[in-house]
C-alpha positions as CSV (number, residue, x, y, z in Angstrom):
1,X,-13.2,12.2,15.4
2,X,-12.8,13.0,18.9
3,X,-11.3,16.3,20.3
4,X,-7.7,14.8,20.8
5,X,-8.0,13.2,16.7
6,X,-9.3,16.7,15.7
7,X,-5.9,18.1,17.8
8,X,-3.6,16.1,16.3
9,X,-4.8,16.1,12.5
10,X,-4.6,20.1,12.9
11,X,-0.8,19.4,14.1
12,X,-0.7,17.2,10.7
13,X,-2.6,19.6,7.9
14,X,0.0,22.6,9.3
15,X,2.8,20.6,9.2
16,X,1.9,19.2,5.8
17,X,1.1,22.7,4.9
18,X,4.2,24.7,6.2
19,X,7.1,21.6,6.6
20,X,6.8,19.2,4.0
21,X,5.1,21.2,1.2
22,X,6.5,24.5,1.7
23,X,4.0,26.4,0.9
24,X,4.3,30.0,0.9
25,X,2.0,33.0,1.6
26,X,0.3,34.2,-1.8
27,X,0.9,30.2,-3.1
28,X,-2.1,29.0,-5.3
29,X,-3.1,25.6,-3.4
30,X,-6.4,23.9,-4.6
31,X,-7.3,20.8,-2.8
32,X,-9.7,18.5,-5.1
33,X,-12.1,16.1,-3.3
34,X,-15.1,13.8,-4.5
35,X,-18.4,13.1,-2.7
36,X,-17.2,10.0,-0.3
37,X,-13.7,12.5,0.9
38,X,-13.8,13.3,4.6
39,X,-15.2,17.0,4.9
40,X,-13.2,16.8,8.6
41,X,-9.7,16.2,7.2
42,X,-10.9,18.8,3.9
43,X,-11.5,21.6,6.1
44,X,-8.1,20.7,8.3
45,X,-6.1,21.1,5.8
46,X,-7.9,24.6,4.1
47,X,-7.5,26.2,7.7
48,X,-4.0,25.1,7.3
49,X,-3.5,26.9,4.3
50,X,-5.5,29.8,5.2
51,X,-2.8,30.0,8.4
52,X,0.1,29.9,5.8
53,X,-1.6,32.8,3.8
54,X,-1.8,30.7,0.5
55,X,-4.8,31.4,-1.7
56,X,-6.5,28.1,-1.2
57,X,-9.4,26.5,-2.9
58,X,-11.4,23.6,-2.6
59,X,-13.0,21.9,-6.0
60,X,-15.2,18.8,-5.0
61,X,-16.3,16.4,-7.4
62,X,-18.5,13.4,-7.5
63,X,-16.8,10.6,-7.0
64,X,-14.8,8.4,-10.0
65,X,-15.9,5.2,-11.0
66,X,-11.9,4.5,-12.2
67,X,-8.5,6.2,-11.2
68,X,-6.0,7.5,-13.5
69,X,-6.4,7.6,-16.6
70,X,-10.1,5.4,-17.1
71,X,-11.4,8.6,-15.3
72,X,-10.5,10.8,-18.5
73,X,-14.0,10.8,-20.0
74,X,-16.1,11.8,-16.2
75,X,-13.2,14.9,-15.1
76,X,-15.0,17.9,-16.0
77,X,-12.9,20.9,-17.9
78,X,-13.1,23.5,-15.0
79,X,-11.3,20.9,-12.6
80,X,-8.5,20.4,-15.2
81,X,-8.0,24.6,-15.3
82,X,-8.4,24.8,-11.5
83,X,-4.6,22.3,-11.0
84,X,-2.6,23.1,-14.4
85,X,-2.9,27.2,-12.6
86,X,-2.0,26.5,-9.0
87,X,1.6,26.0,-7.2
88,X,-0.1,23.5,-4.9
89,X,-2.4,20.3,-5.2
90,X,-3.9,18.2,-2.8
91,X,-5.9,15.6,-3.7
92,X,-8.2,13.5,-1.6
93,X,-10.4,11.8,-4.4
94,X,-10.7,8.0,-4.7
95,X,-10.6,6.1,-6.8
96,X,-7.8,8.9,-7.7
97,X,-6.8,11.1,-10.2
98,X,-2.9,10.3,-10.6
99,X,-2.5,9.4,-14.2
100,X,-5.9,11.1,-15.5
101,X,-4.8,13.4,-18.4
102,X,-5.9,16.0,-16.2
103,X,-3.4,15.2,-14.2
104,X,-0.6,14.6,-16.9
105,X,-1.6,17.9,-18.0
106,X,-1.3,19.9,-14.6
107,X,2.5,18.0,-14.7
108,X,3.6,19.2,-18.5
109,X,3.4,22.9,-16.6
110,X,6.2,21.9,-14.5
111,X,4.8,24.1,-11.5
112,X,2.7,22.1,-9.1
113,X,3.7,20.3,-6.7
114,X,0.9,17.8,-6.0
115,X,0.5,15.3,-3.3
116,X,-1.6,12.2,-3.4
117,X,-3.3,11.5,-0.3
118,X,-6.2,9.3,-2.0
119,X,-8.2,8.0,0.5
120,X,-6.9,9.2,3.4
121,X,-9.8,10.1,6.1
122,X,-8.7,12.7,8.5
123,X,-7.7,10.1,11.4
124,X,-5.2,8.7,8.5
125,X,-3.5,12.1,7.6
126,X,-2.9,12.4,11.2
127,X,-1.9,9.1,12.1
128,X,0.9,8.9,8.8
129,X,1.8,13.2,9.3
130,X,1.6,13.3,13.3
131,X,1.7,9.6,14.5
132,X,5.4,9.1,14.3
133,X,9.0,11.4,14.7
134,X,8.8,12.3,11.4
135,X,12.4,13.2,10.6
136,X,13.3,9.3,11.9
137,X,10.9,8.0,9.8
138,X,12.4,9.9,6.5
139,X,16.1,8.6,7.9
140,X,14.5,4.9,7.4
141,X,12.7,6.0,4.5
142,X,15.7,7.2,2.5
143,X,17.7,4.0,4.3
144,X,14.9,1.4,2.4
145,X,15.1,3.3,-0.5
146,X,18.6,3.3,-0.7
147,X,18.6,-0.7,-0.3
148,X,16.2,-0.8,-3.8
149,X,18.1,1.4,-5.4
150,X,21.4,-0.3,-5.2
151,X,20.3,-3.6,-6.3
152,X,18.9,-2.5,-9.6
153,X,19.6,-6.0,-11.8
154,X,19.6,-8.6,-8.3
155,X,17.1,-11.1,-7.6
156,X,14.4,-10.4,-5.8
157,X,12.2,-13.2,-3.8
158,X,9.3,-12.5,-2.2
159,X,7.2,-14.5,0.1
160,X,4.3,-14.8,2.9
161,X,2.4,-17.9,5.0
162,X,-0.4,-17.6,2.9
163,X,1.6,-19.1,0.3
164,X,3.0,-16.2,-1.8
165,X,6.0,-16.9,-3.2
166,X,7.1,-14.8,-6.4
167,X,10.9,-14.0,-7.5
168,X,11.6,-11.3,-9.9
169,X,14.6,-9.2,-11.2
170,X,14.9,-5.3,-10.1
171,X,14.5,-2.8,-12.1
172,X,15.4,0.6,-12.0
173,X,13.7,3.4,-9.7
174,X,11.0,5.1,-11.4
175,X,9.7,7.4,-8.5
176,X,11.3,9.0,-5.6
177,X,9.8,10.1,-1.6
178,X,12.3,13.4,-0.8
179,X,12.1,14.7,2.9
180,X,10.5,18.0,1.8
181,X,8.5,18.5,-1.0
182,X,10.3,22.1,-2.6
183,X,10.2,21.1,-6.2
184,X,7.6,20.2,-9.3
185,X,6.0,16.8,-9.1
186,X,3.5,14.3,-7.7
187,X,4.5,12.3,-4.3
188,X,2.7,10.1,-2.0
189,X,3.0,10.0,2.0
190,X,6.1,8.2,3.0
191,X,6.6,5.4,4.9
192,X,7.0,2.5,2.1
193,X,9.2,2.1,-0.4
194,X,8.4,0.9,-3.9
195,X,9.8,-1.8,-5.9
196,X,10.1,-1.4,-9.9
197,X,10.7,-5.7,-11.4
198,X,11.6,-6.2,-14.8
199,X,8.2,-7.0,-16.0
200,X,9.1,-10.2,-17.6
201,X,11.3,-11.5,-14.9
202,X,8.4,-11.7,-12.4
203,X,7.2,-15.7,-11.6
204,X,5.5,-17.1,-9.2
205,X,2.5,-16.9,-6.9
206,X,0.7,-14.0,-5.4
207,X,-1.5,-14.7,-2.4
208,X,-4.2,-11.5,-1.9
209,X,-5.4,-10.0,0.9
210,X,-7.1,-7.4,0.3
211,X,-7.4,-5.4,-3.3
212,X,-8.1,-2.2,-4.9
213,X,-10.0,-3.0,-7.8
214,X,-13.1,-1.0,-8.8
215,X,-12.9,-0.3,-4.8
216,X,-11.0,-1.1,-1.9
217,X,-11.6,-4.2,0.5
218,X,-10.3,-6.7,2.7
219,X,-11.1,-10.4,1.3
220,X,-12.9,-12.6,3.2
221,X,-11.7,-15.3,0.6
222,X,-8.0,-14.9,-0.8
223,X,-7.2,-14.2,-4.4
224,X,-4.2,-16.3,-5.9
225,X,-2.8,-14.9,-9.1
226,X,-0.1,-17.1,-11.0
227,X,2.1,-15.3,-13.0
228,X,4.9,-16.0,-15.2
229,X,5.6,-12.8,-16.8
230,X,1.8,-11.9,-17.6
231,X,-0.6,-12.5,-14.9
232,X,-2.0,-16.3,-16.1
233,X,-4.7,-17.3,-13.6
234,X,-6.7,-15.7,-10.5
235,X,-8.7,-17.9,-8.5
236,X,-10.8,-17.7,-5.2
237,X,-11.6,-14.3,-4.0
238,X,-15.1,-15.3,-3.8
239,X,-17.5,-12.7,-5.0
240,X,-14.5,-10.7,-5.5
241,X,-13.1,-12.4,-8.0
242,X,-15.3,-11.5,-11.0
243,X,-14.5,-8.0,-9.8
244,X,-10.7,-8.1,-10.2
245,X,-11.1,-10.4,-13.5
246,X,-13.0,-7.0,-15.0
247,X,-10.5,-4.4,-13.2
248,X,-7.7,-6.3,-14.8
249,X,-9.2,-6.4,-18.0
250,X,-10.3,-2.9,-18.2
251,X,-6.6,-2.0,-17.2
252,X,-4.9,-4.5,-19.5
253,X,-6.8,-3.6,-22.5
254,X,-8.9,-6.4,-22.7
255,X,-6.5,-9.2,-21.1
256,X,-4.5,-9.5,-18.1
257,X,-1.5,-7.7,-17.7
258,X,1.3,-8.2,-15.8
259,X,2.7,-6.9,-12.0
260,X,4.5,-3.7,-12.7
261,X,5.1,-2.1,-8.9
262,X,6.2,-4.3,-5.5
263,X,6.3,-2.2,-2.4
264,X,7.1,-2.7,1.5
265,X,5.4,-0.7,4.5
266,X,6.6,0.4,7.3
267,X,4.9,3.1,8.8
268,X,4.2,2.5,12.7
269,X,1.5,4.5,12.8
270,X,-0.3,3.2,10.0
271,X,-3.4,0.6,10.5
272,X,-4.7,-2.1,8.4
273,X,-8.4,-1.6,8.6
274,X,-10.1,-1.7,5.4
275,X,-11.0,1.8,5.1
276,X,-8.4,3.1,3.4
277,X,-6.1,1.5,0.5
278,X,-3.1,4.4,1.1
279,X,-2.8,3.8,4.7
280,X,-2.8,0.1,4.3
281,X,0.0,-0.5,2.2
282,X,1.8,2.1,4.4
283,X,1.3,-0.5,7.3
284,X,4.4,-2.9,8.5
285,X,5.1,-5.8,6.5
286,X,2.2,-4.9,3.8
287,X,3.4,-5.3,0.3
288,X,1.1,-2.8,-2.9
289,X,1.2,-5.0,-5.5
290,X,0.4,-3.2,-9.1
291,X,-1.4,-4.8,-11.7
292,X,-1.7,-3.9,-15.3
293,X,0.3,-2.1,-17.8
294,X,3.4,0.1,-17.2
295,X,2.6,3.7,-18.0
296,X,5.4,3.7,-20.4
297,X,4.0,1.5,-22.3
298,X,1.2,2.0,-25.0
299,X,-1.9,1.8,-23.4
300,X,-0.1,2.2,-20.1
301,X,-1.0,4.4,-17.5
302,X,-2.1,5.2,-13.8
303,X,-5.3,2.9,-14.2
304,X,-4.1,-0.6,-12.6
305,X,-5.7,-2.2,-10.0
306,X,-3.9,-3.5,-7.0
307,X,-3.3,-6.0,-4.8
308,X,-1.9,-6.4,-1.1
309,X,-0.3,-8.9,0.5
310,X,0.7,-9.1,3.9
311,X,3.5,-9.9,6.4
312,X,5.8,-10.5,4.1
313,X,9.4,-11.7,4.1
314,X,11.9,-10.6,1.2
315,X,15.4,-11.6,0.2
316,X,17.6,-9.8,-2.5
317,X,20.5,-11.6,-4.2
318,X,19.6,-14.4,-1.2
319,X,20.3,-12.0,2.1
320,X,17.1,-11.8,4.0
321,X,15.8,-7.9,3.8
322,X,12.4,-8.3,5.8
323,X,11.4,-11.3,8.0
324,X,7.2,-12.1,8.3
325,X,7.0,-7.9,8.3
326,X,9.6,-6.8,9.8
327,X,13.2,-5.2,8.9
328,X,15.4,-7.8,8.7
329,X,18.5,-6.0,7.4
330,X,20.7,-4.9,11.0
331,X,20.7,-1.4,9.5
332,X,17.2,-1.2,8.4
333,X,16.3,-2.8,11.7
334,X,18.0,-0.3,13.6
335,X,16.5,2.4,12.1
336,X,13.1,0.5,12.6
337,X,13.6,-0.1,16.3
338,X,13.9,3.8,17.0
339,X,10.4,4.3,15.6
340,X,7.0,4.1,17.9
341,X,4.0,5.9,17.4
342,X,3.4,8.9,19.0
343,X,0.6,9.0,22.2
344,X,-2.0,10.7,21.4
């Protein structure tokens, strides 16, 4: 990173420190890494919680072949005492630990407040924590979530010139992005909003561009998933196909299972490079796609692999919400239109 990077991700690790995690002096904060996390944007945010006087720790691991919870049987037992006794976690490990039993266990305490930052590199932490007017990005934040939220039983169509075109019923909101992190839970960086469908309602066609299976990567050949309900058919992908035909497998217990998250990005700041699977979907007009089985359902769990699709357009109930990418809504536009990245 060069020296202005290295400035401006230290303006990021104490604001996510001191702002939006509230940490306080004599806080237990353990930040949890793997082999391939970035040591740069580690140590940024350990000096940040040295400043703030919490008792910080860093536990690295090697890296997981699977997130959630298909990592149960490689966690070892002293990580899993390390975040059940601390107030704060940070987690920087990819393929993740969100849904390990480790994790669920650090949860049942109802102490930590944990935040997912995946696989974030240091330039990403700075560009999503100190790339954008952060309070104006939380005002469109709460304004997209709002929108979801109040059309909980509408139709929702969703579409892209690659040739996506999937329609689904909305279900309700099973997660939640607050302003300031002050209370027990796991959260993710902001800047997209996530869509819950009624499993069963979702048909269509899904057009990939890049995936998170086993790993994250662009596709230099595009995955096309048919779905009616259950996921019926992938095709293409080239090499990657036979990938995401064994992540979806592992996930679904065998078979494929069906599209249980939609989400739209609409960070500024936030690139689409094919380095990092949490910044991406954060980018405008990118669209997570989960694949697998709900985690509350049996055999469910933070384990599915995803999909993203880009520069989308979305309609609910038939009024147009995002066109090719962008806010289409005039209050969600507005919003949008008082957002640029910040100069370095």
């Amino acid at each position: 990173m060069s020296g202005s990077d290295d400035t401006r991700l230290a303006v990021a690790a104490s604001f996510i420190v001191r702002e939006f995690l509230r940490v306080k002096p004599g806080e237990q904060l353990v930040i949890t890494a793997d082999t391939a996390s970035d040591p740069v944007a580690v140590q940024a945010l350990l000096e940040a919680a040295k400043v703030q006087k919490a008792r910080a720790a860093v536990i690295t691991i090697p890296q997981l072949p699977f997130q959630g919870a298909l990592a149960d049987p490689f966690v070892a037992e002293p990580l899993a005492a390390a975040v059940k006794s601390c107030d704060v976690w940070l987690d920087i490990t990819f393929p993740y630990l969100a849904g390990s039993k480790v994790h669920a266990d650090a949860m049942a305490q109802k102490r930590v407040r944990c935040l997912m930052f995946h696989d974030l590199d240091g330039a990403g932490i700075a560009r999503l924590f100190a790339g954008v007017d952060f309070e104006k990005l939380f005002d469109l934040q709460e304004a997209v979530d709002g929108v979801v939220n109040r059309s909980t039983g509408k139709t929702c169509r969703v579409t892209n010139a690659a040739g996506t075109d999937v329609s689904f019923t909305i279900g309700r909101p099973a997660t939640k992005k607050i302003r300031r992190i002050d209370q027990p839970g796991t959260y993710t960086p902001p800047g997209s909003a996530v869509i819950y469908p009624e499993i069963d309602t979702v048909r269509g066609t899904v057009v990939v561009d890049a995936a998170f299976h086993e790993y994250f990567t662009l596709l230099r050949s595009q995955i096309r998933m048919s779905v009616q309900g259950r996921i019926q058919e992938i095709s293409g992908g080239g090499t990657e196909l036979k990938v995401m035909d064994r992540a979806l497998k592992r996930a679904g217990g065998g078979k494929y299972g069906s599209i249980i998250h939609f989400s739209h990005g609409f960070h500024p700041a936030a690139r689409f490079h094919g380095g990092s699977f949490i910044e991406s979907i954060r980018a405008c007009g990118n669209d997570a796609i989960g694949l697998g089985i709900p985690w509350w359902e049996p055999g469910g769990g933070e384990n599915h692999p995803d999909a993203v699709v880009t520069m989308q357009s979305m309609w609910i109930d038939g009024q147009q919400i995002v066109r090719e990418g962008a806010l289409a809504l005039p209050e969600l536009a507005a919003l949008e239109a008082k957002l640029e990245p910040l100069a370095a």
